[in-house]
C-alpha positions in Angstrom: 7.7 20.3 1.7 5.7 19.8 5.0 6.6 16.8 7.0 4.1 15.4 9.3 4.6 12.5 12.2 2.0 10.3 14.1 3.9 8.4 17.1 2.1 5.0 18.3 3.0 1.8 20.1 2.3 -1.6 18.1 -0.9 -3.2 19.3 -1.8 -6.4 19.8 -4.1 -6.6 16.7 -2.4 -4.4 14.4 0.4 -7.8 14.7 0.5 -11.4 13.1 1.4 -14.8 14.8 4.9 -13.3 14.8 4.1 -10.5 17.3 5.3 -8.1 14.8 3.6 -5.3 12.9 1.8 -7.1 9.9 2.2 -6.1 6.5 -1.7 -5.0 6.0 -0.9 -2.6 9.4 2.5 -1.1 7.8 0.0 -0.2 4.6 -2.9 1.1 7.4 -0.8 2.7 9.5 1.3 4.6 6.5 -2.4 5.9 5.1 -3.6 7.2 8.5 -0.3 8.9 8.4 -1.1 10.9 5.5 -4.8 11.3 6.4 -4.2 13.1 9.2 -1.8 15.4 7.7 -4.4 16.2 5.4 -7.2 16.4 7.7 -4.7 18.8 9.6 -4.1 21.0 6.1 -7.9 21.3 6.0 -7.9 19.4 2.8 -8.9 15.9 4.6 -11.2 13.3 3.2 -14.7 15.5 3.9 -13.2 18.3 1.5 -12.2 16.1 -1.6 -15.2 14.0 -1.3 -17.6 17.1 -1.6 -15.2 17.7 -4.7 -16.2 13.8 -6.3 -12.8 13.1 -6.0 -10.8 10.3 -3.9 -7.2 9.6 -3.7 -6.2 6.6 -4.9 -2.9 4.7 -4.5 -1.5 3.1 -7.5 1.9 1.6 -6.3 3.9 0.7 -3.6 7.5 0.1 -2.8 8.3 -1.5 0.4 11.6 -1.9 2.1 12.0 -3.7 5.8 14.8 -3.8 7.6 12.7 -5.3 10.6 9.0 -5.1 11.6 8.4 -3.9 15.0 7.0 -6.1 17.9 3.8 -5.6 20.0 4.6 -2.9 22.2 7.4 -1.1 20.8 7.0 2.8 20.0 7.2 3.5 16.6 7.0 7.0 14.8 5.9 7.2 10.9 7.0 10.2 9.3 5.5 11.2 6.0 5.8 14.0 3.3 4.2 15.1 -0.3 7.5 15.0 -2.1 6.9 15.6 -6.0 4.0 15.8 -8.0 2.4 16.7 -11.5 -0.8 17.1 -12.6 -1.7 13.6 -12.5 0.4 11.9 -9.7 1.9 12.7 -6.6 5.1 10.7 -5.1 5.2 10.3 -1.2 7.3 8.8 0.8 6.2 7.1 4.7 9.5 6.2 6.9 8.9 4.4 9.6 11.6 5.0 12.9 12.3 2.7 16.1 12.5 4.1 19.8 16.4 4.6 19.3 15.4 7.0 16.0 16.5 4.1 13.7 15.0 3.5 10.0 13.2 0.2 10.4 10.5 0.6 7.2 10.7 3.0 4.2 7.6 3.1 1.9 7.8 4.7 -1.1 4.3 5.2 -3.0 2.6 6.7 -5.8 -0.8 8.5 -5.6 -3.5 10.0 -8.1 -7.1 11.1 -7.6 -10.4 9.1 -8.4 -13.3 10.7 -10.3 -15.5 9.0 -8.0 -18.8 8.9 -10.0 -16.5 8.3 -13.7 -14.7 6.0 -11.8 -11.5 7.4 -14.0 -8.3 9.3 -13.0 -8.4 12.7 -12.4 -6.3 16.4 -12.6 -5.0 16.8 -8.9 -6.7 19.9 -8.0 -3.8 23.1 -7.5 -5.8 24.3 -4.0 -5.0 20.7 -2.7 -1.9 20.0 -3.9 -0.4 23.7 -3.3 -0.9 23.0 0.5 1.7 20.3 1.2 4.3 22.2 -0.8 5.4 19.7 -2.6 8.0 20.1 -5.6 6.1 20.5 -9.2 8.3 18.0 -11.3 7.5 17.1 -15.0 7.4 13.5 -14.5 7.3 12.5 -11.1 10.0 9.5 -10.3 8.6 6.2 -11.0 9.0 2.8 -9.3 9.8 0.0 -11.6 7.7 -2.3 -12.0 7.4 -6.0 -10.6 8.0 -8.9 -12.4 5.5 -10.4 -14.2 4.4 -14.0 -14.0 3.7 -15.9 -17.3 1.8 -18.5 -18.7 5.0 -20.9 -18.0 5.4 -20.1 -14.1 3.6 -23.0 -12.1 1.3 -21.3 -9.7 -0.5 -21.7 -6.0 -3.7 -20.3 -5.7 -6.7 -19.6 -4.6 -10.4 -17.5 -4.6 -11.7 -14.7 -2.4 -14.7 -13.4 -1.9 -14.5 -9.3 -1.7 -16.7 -8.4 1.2 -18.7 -5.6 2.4 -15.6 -4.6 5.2 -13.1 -5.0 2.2 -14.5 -2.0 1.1 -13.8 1.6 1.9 -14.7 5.0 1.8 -13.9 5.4 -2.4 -16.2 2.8 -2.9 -13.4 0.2 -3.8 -11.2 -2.5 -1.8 -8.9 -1.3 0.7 -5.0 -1.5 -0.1 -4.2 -3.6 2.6 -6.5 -6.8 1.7 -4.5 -6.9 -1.3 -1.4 -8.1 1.4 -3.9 -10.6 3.0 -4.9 -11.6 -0.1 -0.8 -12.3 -1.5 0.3 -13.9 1.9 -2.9 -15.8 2.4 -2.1 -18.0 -0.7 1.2 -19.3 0.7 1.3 -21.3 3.3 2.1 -21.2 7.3 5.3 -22.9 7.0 6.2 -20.6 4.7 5.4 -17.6 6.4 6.9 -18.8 9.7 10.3 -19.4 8.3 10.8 -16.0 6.2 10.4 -12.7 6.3 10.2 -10.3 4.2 12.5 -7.7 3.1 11.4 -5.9 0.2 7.8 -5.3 -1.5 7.1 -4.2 -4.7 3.3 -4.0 -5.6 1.2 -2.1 -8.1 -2.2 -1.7 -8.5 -3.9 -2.3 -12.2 -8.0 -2.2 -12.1 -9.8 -1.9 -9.1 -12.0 -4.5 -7.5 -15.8 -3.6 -6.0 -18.5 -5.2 -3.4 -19.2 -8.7 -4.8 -16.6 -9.3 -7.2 -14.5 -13.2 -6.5 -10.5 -12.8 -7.3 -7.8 -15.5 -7.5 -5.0 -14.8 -5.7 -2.1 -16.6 -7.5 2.1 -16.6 -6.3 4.7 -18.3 -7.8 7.6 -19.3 -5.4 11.0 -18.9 -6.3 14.3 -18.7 -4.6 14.4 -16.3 -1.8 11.2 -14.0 -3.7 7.4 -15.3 -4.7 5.9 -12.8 -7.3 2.1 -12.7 -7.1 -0.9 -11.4 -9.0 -4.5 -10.9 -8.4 -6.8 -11.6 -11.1 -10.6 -11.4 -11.5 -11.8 -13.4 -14.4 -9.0 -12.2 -16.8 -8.1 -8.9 -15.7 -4.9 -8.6 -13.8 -6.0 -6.5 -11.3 -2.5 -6.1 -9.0 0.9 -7.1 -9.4 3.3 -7.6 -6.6 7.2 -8.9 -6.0 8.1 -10.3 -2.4 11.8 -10.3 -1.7 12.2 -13.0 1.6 14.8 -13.9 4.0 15.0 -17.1 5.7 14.3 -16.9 9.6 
């Protein structure tokens, strides 16, 4: 497999009210991480999009020990680790100054028939260039809890705007994070910090569409869903520690 590293310093605007690395920027700065090794494998966006095809991320799994502060050098190292002909498994780990483990992603990917707006067979000619392992099934992340009809939620509506949307003509993983955090409140979010994310993708949400974000707080973890009309469109687990 070929690893590939981008090494950056946190800036001001990549942070919350926190001054550390926000969770939207972990997500942004993982997938520029991986478009760049692409883009250096001559398989980058320009390539699959003549092909009608867009990669797609269908699940995440987050683990924090801490989040970096404005300033500090960070370095994100990424790999294609296993894939079939459907899905692809890689991994983003994010290292301190001192070379310390401070953020391990864990994601799964497929490709978008862009026009069919349906999953599609990972080509061989792009996959066969990050030499990653050809695995029957490629490991899967479990799945987050589910809320039910007897959880009592918070919640509230979003518009999805023109910026929400990128280049595969669908929202941008990282408003999904605004969109779960948004709904609790500043207390909330000034007094914990989280430790472990687990959040998966279910139908896609386009240009105009309005989504409720709902979360339902529990001890120590909220678990959170995004719904437009009554289509679960993400899922997500938050494991918290009190600051």
């Amino acid at each position: 497999m070929k690893k590939y590293e981008i090494e950056r310093r946190v800036e001001y605007y990549e942070a919350d009210t926190t001054q550390k690395l926000s969770l939207p920027m972990i997500l942004n700065l993982a997938v520029l991480a991986s478009k760049n090794q692409s883009d250096e494998l001559g398989v980058g966006q320009d390539y699959h999009l003549a092909m009608g095809l867009g990669w797609v991320i269908l699940q995440y799994e987050v683990t924090i020990k801490r989040r970096p502060k404005v300033g500090e050098l960070m370095r994100i190292q990424t790999y294609a680790a296993e894939y079939n002909p459907f899905f692809v498994r890689r991994p983003f780990i994010f290292f301190d100054e001192s070379g310390d483990e401070i953020i391990k992603v864990s994601s799964i990917w497929t490709m978008l028939d862009i026009k069919n707006r349906r999953m599609a067979r990972l080509p061989q000619e792009i996959v066969d260039k990050y030499d990653a392992q050809r695995v029957k099934q490629v490991p899967r992340i479990p799945n987050p809890i589910k809320i039910t009809d007897d959880d009592t939620v918070i919640e509230n509506d979003y518009h999805v705007r023109y910026l929400d949307i990128d280049a595969n003509q669908h929202v941008n993983n990282s408003k999904y994070f605004e969109w779960m955090q948004d709904v609790l409140s500043p207390e909330y979010l000034m007094t914990h910090e989280v430790t472990h994310i687990n959040l998966k993708f279910e139908n896609e949400i386009r240009l105009g569409h309005t989504i409720l974000s709902q979360v339902v707080l529990g001890d120590g973890e909220t678990r959170h869903r995004i719904m437009m009309g009554d289509t679960v469109s993400a899922e997500a687990e938050f494991t918290w520690r009190e600051l």
